[in-house]
Every structure is written in structure tokens, then in C-alpha cells.
C-alpha positions as CSV (number, residue, x, y, z in Angstrom):
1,X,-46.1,84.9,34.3
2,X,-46.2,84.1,38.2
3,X,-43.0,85.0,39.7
4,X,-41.9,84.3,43.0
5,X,-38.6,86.7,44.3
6,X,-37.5,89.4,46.6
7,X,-39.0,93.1,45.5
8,X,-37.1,95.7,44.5
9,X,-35.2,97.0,47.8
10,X,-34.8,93.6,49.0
11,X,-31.6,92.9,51.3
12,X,-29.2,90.7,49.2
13,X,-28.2,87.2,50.0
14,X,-24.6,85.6,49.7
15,X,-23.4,82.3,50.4
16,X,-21.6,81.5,53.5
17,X,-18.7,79.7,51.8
18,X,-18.2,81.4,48.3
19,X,-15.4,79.5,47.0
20,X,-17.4,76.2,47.6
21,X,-21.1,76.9,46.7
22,X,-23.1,78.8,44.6
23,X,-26.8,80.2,45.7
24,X,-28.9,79.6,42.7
25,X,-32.4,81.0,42.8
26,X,-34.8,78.6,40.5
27,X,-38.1,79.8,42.1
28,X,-36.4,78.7,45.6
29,X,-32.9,79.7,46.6
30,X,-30.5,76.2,46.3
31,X,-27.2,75.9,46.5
32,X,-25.0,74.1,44.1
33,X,-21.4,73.4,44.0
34,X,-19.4,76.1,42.0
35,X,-15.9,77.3,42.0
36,X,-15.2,81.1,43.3
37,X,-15.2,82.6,40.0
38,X,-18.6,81.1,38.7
39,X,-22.1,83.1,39.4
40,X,-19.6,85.9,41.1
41,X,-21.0,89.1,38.8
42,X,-18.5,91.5,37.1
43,X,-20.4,94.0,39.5
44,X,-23.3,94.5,42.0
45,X,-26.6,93.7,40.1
46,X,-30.0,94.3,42.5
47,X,-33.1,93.3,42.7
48,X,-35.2,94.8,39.8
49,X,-32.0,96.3,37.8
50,X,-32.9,93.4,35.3
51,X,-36.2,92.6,34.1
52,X,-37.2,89.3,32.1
53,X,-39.2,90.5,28.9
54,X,-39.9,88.3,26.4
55,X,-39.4,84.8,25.6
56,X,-39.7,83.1,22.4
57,X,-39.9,79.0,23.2
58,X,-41.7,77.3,20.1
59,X,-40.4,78.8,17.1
60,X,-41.7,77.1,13.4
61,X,-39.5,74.0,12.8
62,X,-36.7,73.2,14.5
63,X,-35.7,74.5,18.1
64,X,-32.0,74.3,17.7
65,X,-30.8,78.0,17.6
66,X,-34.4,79.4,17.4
67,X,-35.0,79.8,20.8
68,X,-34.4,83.7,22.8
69,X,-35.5,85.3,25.5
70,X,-35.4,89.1,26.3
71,X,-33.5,91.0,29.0
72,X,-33.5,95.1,30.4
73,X,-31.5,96.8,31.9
74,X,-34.0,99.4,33.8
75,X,-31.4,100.8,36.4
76,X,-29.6,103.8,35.6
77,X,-25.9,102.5,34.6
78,X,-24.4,100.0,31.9
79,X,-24.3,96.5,33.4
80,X,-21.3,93.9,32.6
81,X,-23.7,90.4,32.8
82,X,-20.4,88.6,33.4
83,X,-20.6,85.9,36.2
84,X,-24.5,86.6,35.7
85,X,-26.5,82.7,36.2
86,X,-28.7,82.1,33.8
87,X,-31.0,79.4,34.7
88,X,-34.2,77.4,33.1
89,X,-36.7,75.0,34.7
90,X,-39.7,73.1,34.1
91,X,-42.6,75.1,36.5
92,X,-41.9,72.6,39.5
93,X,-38.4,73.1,39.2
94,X,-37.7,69.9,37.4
95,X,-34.8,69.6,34.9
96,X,-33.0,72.5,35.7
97,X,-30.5,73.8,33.9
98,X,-27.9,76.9,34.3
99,X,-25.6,79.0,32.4
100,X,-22.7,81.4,33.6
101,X,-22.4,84.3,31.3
102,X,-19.3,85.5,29.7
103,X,-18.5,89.1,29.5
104,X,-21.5,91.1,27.5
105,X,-22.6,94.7,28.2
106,X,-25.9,96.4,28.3
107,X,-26.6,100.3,28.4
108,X,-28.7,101.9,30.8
109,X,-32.4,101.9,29.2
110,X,-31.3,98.7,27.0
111,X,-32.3,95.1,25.7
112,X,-30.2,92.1,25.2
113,X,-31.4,89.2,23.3
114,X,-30.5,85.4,24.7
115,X,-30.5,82.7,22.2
116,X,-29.7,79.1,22.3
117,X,-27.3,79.5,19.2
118,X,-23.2,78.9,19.7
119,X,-21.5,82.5,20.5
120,X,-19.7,82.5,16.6
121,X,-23.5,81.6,15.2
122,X,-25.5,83.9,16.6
123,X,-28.5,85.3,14.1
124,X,-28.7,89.1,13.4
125,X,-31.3,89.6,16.6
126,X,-29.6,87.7,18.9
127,X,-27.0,89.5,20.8
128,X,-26.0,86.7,23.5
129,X,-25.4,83.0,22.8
130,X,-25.4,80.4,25.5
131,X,-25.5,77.4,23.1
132,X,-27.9,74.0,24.9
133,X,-26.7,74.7,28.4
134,X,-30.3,75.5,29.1
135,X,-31.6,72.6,27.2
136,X,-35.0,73.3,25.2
137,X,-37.8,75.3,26.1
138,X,-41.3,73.3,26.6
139,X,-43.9,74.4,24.4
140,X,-46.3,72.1,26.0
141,X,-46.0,72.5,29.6
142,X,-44.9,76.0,31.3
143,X,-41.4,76.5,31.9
144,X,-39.4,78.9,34.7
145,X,-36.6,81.0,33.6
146,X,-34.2,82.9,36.1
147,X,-31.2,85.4,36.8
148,X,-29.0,85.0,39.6
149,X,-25.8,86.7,41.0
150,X,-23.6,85.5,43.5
151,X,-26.9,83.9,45.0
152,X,-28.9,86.7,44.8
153,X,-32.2,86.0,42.6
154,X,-32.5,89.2,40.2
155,X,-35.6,88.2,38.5
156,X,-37.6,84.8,37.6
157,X,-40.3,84.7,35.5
158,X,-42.5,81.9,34.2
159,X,-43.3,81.2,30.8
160,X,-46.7,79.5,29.6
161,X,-47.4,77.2,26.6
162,X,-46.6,79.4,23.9
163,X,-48.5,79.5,20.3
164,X,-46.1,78.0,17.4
165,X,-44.0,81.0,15.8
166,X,-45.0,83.6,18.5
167,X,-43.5,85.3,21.3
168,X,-44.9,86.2,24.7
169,X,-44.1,89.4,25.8
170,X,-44.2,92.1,29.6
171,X,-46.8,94.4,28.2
172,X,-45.2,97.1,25.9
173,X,-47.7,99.8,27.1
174,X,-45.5,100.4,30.7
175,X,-42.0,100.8,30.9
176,X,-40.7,97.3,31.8
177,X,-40.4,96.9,35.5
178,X,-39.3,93.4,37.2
179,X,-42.5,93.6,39.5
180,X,-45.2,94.4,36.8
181,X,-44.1,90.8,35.2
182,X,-45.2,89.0,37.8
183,X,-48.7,89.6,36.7
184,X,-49.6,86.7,34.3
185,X,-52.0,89.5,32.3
186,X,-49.3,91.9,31.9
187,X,-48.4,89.5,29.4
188,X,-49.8,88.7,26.2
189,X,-48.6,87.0,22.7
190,X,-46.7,88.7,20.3
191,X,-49.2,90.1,17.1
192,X,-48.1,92.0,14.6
193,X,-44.3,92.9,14.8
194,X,-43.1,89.7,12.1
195,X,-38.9,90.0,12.9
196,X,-38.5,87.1,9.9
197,X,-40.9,85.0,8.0
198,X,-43.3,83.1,10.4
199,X,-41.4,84.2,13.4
200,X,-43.8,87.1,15.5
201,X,-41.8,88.9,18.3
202,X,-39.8,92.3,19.3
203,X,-36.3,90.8,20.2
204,X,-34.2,93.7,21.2
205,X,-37.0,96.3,21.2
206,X,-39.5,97.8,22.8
207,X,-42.9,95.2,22.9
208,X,-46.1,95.4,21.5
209,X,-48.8,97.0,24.3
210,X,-51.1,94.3,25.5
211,X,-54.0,96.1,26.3
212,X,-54.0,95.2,29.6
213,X,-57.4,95.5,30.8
214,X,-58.9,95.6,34.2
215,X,-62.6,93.8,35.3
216,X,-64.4,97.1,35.7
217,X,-61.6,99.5,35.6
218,X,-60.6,101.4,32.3
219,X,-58.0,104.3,31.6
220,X,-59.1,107.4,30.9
221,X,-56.1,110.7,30.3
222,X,-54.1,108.7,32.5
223,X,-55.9,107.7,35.4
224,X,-58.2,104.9,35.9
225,X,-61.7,104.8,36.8
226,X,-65.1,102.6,36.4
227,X,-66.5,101.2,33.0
228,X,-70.4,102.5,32.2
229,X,-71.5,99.3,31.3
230,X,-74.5,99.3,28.9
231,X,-78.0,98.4,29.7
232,X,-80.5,96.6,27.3
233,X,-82.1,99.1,25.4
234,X,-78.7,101.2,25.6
235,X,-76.9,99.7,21.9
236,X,-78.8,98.2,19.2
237,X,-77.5,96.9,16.2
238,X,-77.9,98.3,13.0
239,X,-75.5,97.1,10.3
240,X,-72.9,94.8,9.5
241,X,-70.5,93.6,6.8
242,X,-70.2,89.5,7.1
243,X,-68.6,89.2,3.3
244,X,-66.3,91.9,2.6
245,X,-65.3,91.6,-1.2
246,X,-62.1,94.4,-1.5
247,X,-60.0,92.8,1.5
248,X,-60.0,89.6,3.1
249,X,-63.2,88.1,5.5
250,X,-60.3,88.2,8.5
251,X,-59.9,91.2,8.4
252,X,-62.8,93.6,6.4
253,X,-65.7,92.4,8.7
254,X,-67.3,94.4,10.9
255,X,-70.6,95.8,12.8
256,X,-72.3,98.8,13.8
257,X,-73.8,99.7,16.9
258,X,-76.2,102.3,17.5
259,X,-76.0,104.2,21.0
260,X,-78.5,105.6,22.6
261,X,-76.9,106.0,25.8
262,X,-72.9,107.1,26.6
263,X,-71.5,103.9,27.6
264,X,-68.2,102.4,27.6
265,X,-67.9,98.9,25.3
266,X,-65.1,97.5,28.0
267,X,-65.9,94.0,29.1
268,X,-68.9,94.0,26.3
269,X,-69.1,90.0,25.4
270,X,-69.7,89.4,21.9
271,X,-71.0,85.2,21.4
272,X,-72.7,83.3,18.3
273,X,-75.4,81.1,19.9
274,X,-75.1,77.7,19.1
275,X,-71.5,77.3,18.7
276,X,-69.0,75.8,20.7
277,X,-66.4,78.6,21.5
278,X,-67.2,80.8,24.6
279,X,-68.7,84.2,24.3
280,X,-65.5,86.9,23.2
281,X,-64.8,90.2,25.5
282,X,-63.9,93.7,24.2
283,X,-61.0,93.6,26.3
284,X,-58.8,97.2,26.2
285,X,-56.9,98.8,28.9
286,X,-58.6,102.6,27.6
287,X,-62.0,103.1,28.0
288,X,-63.8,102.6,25.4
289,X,-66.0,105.1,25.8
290,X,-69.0,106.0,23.3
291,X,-71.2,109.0,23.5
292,X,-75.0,109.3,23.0
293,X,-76.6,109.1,20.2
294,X,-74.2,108.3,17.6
295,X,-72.7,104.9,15.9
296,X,-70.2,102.7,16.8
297,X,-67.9,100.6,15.0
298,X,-66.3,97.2,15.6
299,X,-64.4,95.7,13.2
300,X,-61.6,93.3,13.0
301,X,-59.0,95.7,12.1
302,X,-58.2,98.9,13.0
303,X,-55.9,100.0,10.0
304,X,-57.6,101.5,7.8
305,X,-55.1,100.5,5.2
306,X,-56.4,96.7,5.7
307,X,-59.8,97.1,6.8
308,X,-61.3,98.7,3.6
309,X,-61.2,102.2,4.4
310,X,-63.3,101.8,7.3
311,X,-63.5,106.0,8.7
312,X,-63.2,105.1,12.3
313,X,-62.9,101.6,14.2
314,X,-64.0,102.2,18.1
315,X,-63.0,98.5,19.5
316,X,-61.5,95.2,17.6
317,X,-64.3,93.1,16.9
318,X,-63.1,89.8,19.1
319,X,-64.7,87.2,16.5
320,X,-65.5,86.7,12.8
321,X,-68.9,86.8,11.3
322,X,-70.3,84.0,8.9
323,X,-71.8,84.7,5.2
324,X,-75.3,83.2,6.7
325,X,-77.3,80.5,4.9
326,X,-80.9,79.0,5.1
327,X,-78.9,76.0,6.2
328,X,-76.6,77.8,8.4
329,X,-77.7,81.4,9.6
330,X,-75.5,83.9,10.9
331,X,-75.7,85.8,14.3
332,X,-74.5,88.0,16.5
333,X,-75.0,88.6,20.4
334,X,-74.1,91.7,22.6
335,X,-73.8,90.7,26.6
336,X,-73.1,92.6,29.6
337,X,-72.5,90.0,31.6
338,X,-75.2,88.1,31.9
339,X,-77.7,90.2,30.2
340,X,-78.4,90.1,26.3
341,X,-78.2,93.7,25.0
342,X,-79.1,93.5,21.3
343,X,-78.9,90.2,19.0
344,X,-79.7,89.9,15.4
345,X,-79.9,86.6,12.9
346,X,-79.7,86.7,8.9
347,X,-80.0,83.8,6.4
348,X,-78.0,85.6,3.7
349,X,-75.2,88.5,2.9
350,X,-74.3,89.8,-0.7
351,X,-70.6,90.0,-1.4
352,X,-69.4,93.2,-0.8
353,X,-72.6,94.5,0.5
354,X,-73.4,95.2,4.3
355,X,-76.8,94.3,5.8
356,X,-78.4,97.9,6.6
357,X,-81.1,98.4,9.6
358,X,-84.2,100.3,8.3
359,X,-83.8,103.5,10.3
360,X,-87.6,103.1,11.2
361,X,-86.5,99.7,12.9
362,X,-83.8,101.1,14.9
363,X,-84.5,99.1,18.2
364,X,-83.5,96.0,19.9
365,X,-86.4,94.4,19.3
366,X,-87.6,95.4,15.9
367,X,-84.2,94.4,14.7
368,X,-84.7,90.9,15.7
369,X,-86.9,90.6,12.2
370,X,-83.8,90.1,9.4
371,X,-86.5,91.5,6.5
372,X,-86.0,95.3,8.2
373,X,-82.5,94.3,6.6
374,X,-81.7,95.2,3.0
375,X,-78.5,95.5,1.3
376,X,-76.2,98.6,1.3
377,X,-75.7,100.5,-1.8
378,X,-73.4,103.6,-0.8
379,X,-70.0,102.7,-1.4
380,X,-67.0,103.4,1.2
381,X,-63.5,103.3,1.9
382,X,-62.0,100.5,-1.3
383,X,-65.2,100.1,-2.6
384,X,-67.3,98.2,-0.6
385,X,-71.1,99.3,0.3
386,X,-72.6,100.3,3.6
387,X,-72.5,103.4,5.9
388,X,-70.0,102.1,9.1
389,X,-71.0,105.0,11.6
390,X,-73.3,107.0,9.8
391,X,-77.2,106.8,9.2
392,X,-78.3,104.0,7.2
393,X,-80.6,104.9,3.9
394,X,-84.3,103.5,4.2
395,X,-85.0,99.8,3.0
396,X,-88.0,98.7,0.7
397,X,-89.8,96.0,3.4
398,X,-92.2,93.8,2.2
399,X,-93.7,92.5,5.3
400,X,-95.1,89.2,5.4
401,X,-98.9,88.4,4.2
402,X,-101.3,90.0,6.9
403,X,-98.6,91.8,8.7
404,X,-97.5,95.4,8.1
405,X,-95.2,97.6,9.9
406,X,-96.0,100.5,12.1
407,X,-93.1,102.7,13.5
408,X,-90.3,100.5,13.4
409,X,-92.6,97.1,14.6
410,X,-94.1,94.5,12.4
411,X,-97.8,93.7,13.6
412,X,-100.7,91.7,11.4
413,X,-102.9,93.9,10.2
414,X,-106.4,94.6,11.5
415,X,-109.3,94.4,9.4
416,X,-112.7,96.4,9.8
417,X,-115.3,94.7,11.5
418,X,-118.9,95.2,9.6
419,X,-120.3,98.4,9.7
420,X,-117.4,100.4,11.2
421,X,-115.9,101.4,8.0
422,X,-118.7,103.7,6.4
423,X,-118.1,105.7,2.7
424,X,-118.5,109.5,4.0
425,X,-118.1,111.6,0.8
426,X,-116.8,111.0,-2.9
427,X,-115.4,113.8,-5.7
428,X,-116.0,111.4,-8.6
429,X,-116.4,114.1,-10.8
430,X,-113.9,117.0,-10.8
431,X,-112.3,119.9,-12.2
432,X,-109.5,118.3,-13.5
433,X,-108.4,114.8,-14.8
434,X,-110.5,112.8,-13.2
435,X,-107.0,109.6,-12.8
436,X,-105.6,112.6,-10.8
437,X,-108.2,114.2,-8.8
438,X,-110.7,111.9,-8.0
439,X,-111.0,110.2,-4.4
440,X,-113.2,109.2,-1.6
441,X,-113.3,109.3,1.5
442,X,-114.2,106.4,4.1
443,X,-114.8,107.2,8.3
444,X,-114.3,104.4,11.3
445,X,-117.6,104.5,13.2
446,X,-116.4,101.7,15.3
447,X,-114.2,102.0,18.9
448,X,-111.3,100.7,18.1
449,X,-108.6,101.5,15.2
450,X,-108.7,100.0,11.5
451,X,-106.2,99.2,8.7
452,X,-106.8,99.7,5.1
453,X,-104.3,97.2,4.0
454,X,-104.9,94.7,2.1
455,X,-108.8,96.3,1.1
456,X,-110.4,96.0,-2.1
457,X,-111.6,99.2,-4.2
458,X,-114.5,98.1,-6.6
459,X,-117.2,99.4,-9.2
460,X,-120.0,96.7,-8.5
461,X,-121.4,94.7,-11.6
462,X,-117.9,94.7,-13.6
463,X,-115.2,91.5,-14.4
464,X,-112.6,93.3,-12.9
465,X,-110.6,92.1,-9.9
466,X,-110.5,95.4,-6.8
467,X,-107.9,97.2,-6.6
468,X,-106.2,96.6,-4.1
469,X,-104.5,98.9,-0.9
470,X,-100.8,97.5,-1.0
471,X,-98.4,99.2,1.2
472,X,-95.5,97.9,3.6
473,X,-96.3,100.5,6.5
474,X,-99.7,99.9,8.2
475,X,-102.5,102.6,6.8
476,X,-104.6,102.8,10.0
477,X,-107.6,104.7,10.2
478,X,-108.2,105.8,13.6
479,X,-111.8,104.8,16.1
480,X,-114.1,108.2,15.0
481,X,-111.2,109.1,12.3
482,X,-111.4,109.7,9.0
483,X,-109.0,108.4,5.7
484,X,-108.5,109.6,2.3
485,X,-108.2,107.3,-1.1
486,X,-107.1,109.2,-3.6
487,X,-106.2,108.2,-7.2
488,X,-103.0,110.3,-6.8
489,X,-100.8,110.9,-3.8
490,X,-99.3,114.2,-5.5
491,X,-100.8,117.5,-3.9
492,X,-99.7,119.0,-7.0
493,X,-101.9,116.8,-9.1
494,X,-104.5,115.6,-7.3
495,X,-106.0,119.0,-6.5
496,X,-103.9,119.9,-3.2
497,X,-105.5,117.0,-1.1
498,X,-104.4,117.9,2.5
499,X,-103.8,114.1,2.9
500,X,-103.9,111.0,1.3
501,X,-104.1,107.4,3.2
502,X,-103.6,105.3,0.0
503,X,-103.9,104.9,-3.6
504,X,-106.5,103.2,-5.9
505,X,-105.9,103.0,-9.9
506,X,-109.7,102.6,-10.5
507,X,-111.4,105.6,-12.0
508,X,-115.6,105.8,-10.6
509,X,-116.1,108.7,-13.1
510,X,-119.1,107.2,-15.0
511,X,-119.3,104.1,-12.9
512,X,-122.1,105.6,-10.6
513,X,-121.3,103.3,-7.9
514,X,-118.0,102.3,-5.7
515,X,-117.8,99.9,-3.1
516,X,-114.7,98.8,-0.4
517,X,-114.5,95.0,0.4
518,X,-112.6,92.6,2.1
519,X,-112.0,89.9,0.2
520,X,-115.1,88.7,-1.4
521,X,-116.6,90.4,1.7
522,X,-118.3,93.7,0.7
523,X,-117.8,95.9,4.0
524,X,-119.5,99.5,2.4
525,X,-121.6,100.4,-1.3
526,X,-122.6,103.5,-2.6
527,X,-124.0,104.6,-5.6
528,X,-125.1,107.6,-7.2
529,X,-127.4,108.9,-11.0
530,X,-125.8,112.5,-10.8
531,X,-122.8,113.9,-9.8
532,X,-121.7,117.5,-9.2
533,X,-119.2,119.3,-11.1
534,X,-115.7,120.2,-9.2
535,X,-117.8,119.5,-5.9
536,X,-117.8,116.1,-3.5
537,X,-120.5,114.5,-2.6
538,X,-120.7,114.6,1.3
539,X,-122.7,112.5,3.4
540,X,-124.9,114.4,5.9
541,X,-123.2,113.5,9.6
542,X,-126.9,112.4,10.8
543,X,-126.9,109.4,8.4
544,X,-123.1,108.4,8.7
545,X,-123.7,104.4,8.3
546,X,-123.4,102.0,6.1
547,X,-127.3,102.0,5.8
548,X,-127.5,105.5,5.7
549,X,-125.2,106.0,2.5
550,X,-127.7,103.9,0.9
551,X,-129.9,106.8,0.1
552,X,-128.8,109.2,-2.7
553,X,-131.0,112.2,-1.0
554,X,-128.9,111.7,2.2
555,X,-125.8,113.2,0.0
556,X,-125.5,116.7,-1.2
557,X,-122.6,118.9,-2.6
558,X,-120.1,120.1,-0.7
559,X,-119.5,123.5,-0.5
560,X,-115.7,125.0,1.0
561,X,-113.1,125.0,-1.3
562,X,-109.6,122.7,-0.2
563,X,-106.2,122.8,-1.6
564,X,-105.6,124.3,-5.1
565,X,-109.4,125.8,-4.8
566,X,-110.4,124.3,-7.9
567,X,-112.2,121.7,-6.0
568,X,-114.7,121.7,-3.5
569,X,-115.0,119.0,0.2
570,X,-114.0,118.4,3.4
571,X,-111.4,115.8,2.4
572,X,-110.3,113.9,5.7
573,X,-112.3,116.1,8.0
574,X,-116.1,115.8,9.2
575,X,-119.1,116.7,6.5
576,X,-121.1,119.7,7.1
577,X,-124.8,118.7,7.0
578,X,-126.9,118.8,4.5
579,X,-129.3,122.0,3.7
């Protein structure tokens, strides 16, 4: 509310001929005719001893005795406001109107309430009427409202379109001071405080704190200093709640942020793309500051009596969230300025359910794939599920066809080339049950890494399909490294295998022959007449091919014990030759 007037301290003014005209300050001093007695205060009133609040100008319905505005006494006495002119404007100054007051008195530290209702029909929070003198407050244009005594200006404020049913009101969060509400942002629009149905405001009391925040500038104990503004890499999001069921969508909602470095979420923009509304700040006069690592939590209330419970709320999230459709996908956008921190997308969002991060896809740019995304299932707060600032539980990911994931990223999977995966040693015939302790063993021969994804196990001549390797995380098999396909992962059943790579439900017992394909493709064959007893059969190092497995004599039993003992190899390691 731009104001333009003297400062507190400023000389006073009177008019040269009192009992003739009457200095009337409507942005600019003018003088209009007035007898001696009107504008002439009941006592000396200076500059800054009464301070222009709040104004309520476009209440629901009719204007006719709905209209108030706010005034405080911040000097140290009780102040009689007779003689006091009242006066109201258009911004320009046009259509000004003024009202002398009748004898009404305010205590030190006090608030009186104006209202355009007669003096014997005043409502129960208005303490002052001055009836239509003042005519009507716009609600579409801004309008100027000002105090006056004996030509002196005492304060002027100006008032701004003002939302139907709602006050604006001097920020709440500093004592109320007839220089601070000059400041258009020390003002803001009345919130929460409902003084009767559909009417928001704090007529007569202290107001509601705006939050007054400052382009770079935050309030920390007291004293202001500059935001740590977050760089990419710095947040990353990892859940969020677009369809709260317990409590309403307006005001359940919410998102976690991981933080990775200690930052402060001040002047963070938060922006759908595609929409038409601009991006949304996290706008707070305190620093909101966030230490390293840990979660944060926006959500779009605070009170946990509303909000489902949520444990802790670090900033109000600025904008809602959407349920997300195939048609219509949700999103969500963190800026710093002009640079994109974290953004996520998601087609879909269960009632009641957040949309969990797999913690192995905590990073800005894993997180851009919605299927690391699964529903929550550990209930908070009124019931609903997710984890607001605490670790998420792991998804199940099915990556798409060809692709797997590998520490937190989703990459296609790499297939062996021929000859560099080579069969290097088989137990198919061991101490125990052979559909718990059987497995094989496969080396990469070739310079660069493989994946057994998606690889076929096979006994050659039967009508059975391969079994194949399925798994969502990629089972790479290093250039010159060994891997282990076991019938069981269990070290307790399987023999105490140090490792195992993957699975296979095919049993090569009495089979006498095993081979790995990919596809229809077959990439390695071995067979065998006899096997040993408890004891793998290794291939000799000097013959480690795919043409050199081919020979039985090139195999021979292995000799050191592994795990429970009970079995004998070099499961995952290198063979020891042959006698």
C-alpha cells in the first residue's frame, strides 16, 4: 500500500486562516472550506501516533454496512479521535470524500474498527460508525484512505483490489508502525482468522503475519542474512501424495524432497509445465533452512490437525498436485531461478496411497523414469500411506523389455557376443538335493562386460522351453570375471555357495549335457558320460573356450572344499588345472 506523507518527526502543518479552511491531506495537502470547529482534533495527534491497518472493501453481498477499516494507536497515551478527518479517494484522488469524527477513544497499544454502518447500528466488531460519508470502497480499482488533523496528514495508505470476503492487512509479524505500511509487501490478504461466515479478517485485533519475505534475504534468530539457494543435484524428489483419501485434495497433498546438500527452500519456484499459471515461489520471511542428508516436506497445510497427521511440514506447498492420467499426466518442477533442480511425471496415483521413489533411484535423473515409483503401503498420521520425511521401502521394478537397472539407472541390457561367455565348471552331481545344490558356473573371456539377463538355461535334445534368467536389476558378469547359476540362492541350502548371480529351475542331474543360449542362439554347450560325486567338474584354465569345453578329458574334479564343506569347487573363482 504505497503511501505518500511526512515521517514520523515531521514538523506539523496548520492552516493560515483556521476558522475559514481546513488542510485536508488526500495524498496531497488541499484545502477545503470548513468551519473552526471541524478537522480541529480533541488533542495534538503526530505523525505516526496512528497507523492505518487493515481494510476490508468487498465484503460477500451487499456493501452497505459491511465495509471497515482498522486503526492503532502506537503512541504511548489514549487518543480522543474527535475533530479527527477521515478521508477516502479513488488512487488519483478522484471522488473524494471526508468524514469528521465524533468523540471516540482509543488506549495506548489499541485498535478501533471504522465501518460504514449508522452510529446506533453498528455490528459487534465495529467500534466506530461514519455511516456513507465516505461513499463505497472500489473493489475493482485501488482506492486511498487518509487521517488528517487540523491539516496535518497523520497517515494515508492505499488500498488494492481486494479478493471478495477478505481483508488486506499491515503484516501481523511486526508491531504496526505508520512507516512499515508504506511498503505494498508488508501487506497481504487476510487467511485464516473467519470473524463471521464468509467474511476473513482481524477487525480489532492483532493481524495475521504475512510472511514477508525478502529476494535473497531470510530471517534467521532474529537477524537477517542470505538464502543458500540449492543447486541441481542438491534436492531430488522422492515421494508425493497427489490423492489424499482421509482429508480433502486442498489440503492433504504434499511432496518430499530429498537433500543432499544444507540449503535453504526460500525463493524455490515450484511450476507444472504445460499449464497456463506461472511458476509458484516458496515465499517465507524465516529461512527455510534444511540440513544435509535428510527429507523435506512440502505440503499444503501445516496443521497437522488438517493435513492428515503429516509429522513435520518444512514450507507450504504453493500449488496443488493432479491425480495424473494417461490422458492427463501429473508433474512437478523445482527451480532456482532459472535452473531446473529436480522434476518428476506420473500417469496415475492410488487413492490414499503416495507414489514412493525406490531408494536405489534416489537421484534427479533416475527419478525422471515414473516405473522406479510404486505405491506406499506404511500407513501415517489418519490413515493414509507413505513415509513423508523418512526413508522410503524398496519398490518391485519391472523394467521394460531389454532394459534393466543397475544402481539406481535403467540401461538396455548387454548381451554376450559369441565366444565370450565360456561354461568353466559344473556340480551336477552333489552331496545333497541335487534342486538345491546344483549350479554352474560360466567366465567372460571377452573385453568388455556382459549381462545374464534375459539368457536361456537348457538341456539340449528336450521339448522344453530354457529357463530363463529374469531379474529387474542387471546381473553383469564382468570382462575376465566369473558368475555363478545356482538352482538356489540360499547359502543355507545350496551348499554355502559364496555367491550366486542368478537362478535356474532346471535340474542337469542325469541330463549329461547343459547349454546357455540367447534366444534360439546357442552361445556355450557342454556335455559330459560321468560325473563326480560331491565334486564340480572344472575346466582346466588352458582350454577356457567355447571349443575347448568341448572335450570331456579337458575337465577333471575339483578338489578344495567351499562353503558347508560338503561339496567340493572353485565356485566364482578361477579353476586350478588339471593333473
Amino acid at each position: 500500500m504505497p503511501l505518500s506523507r511526512r515521517r514520523r518527526g515531521a514538523s506539523r502543518r496548520s492552516c493560515k486562516h483556521p476558522g475559514r479552511q481546513l488542510c485536508l491531506a488526500l495524498g496531497l495537502v488541499a484545502c477545503s472550506a470548513e468551519s473552526a470547529q471541524g478537522g480541529l482534533c480533541a488533542q495534538p495527534i503526530d505523525v505516526g501516533d496512528l497507523v492505518l491497518t487493515e481494510v476490508f472493501a468487498d465484503p460477500v453481498g451487499p456493501d452497505a454496512g459491511k465495509e471497515w477499516f482498522e486503526l492503532f494507536n502506537a503512541s504511548s497515551r489514549a487518543l480522543d479521535l474527535r475533530g479527527l478527518t477521515l478521508g477516502h479517494s479513488r488512487a488519483d484522488g478522484s471522488r473524494a470524500q471526508v468524514h469528521t469524527m465524533r468523540a471516540v477513544e482509543v488506549p495506548p497499544g489499541g485498535y478501533l474498527v471504522l465501518g460504514n454502518s449508522p452510529a446506533d447500528l453498528l455490528p459487534a466488531h465495529v467500534g466506530y460508525g461514519y455511516g456513507v460519508e465516505l461513499g463505497e470502497f472500489p473493489n475493482s480499482e485501488p482506492g486511498r484512505l487518509s487521517l488528517a488533523c487540523a491539516g496535518q496528514e497523520i497517515d494515508v495508505a492505499q488500498h488494492p483490489r481486494a479478493r471478495s470476503g477478505r481483508s488486506r492487512a499491515l503484516d501481523g509479524g511486526e508491531g504496526p508502525d505508520a512507516v512499515a505500511n508504506d511498503e505494498p509487501a508488508r501487506w497481504c490478504e487476510a487467511q485464516t482468522a473467519e470473524y463471521e461466515p464468509g467474511a476473513f479478517g482481524s477487525p480489532g485485533q492483532p493481524n495475521e503475519d504475512c510472511e514477508v519475505a525478502l529476494p535473497g534475504r531470510c530471517l534467521e534468530q532474529g537477524a537477517l542474512r542470505d538464502t543458500v539457494s540449492p543447486q541441481p543435484g542438491d534436492l531430488v524428489i522422492t515421494e508425493l501424495m497427489p490423492n489424499p483419501d482421509k482429508v480433502d485434495d486442498a489440503l492433504g497433498e504434499w511432496v518430499e524432497l530429498l537433500v543432499l546438500r544444507a540449503v535453504d527452500l526460500n525463493g524455490i519456484t515450484i511450476d507444472r509445465v504445460g499449464d497456463s499459471a506461472p511458476a509458484q515461489p516458496l515465499a517465507a520471511e524465516a529461512c527455510l533452512h534444511v540440513t544435509a542428508p535428510g527429507f523435506a516436506v512440502l505440503a499444503r497445510s501445516k496443521d497437522p490437525a488438517v493435513n492428515g497427521g503429516l509429522p513435520r511440514v518444512n514450507a507450504v506447498l504453493p500449488l496443488p498436485l493432479v491425480g495424473g492420467s494417461a490422458q492427463s499426466p501429473g508433474d512437478l518442477h523445482l527451480y532456482a531461478g532459472p535452473l531446473l533442480l529436480d522434476g518428476v511425471r506420473w500417469r496415475r496415483s492410488a487413492a490414499g496411497k503416495a507414489l514412493q521413489l525406490d531408494p536405489d533411484f534416489f537421484d534427479a535423473a533416475a527419478n525422471d523414469d515414473e516405473r522406479v515409483f510404486c505405491d506406499a503401503t506404511s500407513p501415517y498420521g489418519a490413515g493414509d500411506r507413505g513415509t513423508p520425511g523418512a526413508d522410503n521401502a524398496p519398490c518391485t521394478i519391472v523394467p521394460a523389455p531389454g532394459t534393466c537397472e543397475q544402481q539406481g539407472v535403467i540401461r538396455p541390457i548387454r548381451k554376450p557376443s559369441m565366444g565370450q561367455l565360456v561354461i568353466t565348471e559344473l556340480l551336477p552331481n552333489p552331496a545333497g538335493l541335487d534342486a538345491e545344490e546344483e549350479w554352474f558356473e560360466v567366465k567372460n573371456t571377452g573385453a568388455t562386460a556382459f549381462d545374464l539377463n534375459g539368457l536361456g538355461v537348457d538341456r539340449v535334445g528336450d521339448t522344453a522351453r530354457p529357463a530363463l534368467v529374469v531379474s529387474a536389476s542387471c546381473r553383469s558378469v564382468p570382462a575376465g570375471g566369473h558368475a555363478v547359476l545356482a538352482r538356489s540362492a540360499d547359502p543355507a541350502r545350496n551348499g554355502g555357495l559364496p555367491r550366486v548371480d542368478a537362478t535356474y529351475p532346471l535340474s542337469s542331474a542325469d541330463a549329461g549335457n547343459l547349454q546357455v543360449l540367447d534366444g534360439e542362439v546357442v552361445l556355450d554347450a557342454v556335455t559330459w558320460t560321468d560325473a563326480p560325486t560331491s565334486a564340480s567338474m572344472q575346466l582346466d584354465p588352458a582350454f577356457t573356450s567355447t571349443s575347448g569345453n568341448d572335450i570331456a578329458s579337458h575337465f577333471c574334479a575339483a578338489a578344495p572344499p567351499y562353503g558347508a564343506g560338503t561339496n567340493l569347487g572353485t565356485p566364482g573363482a578361477a579353476n586350478l588345472p588339471c593333473p
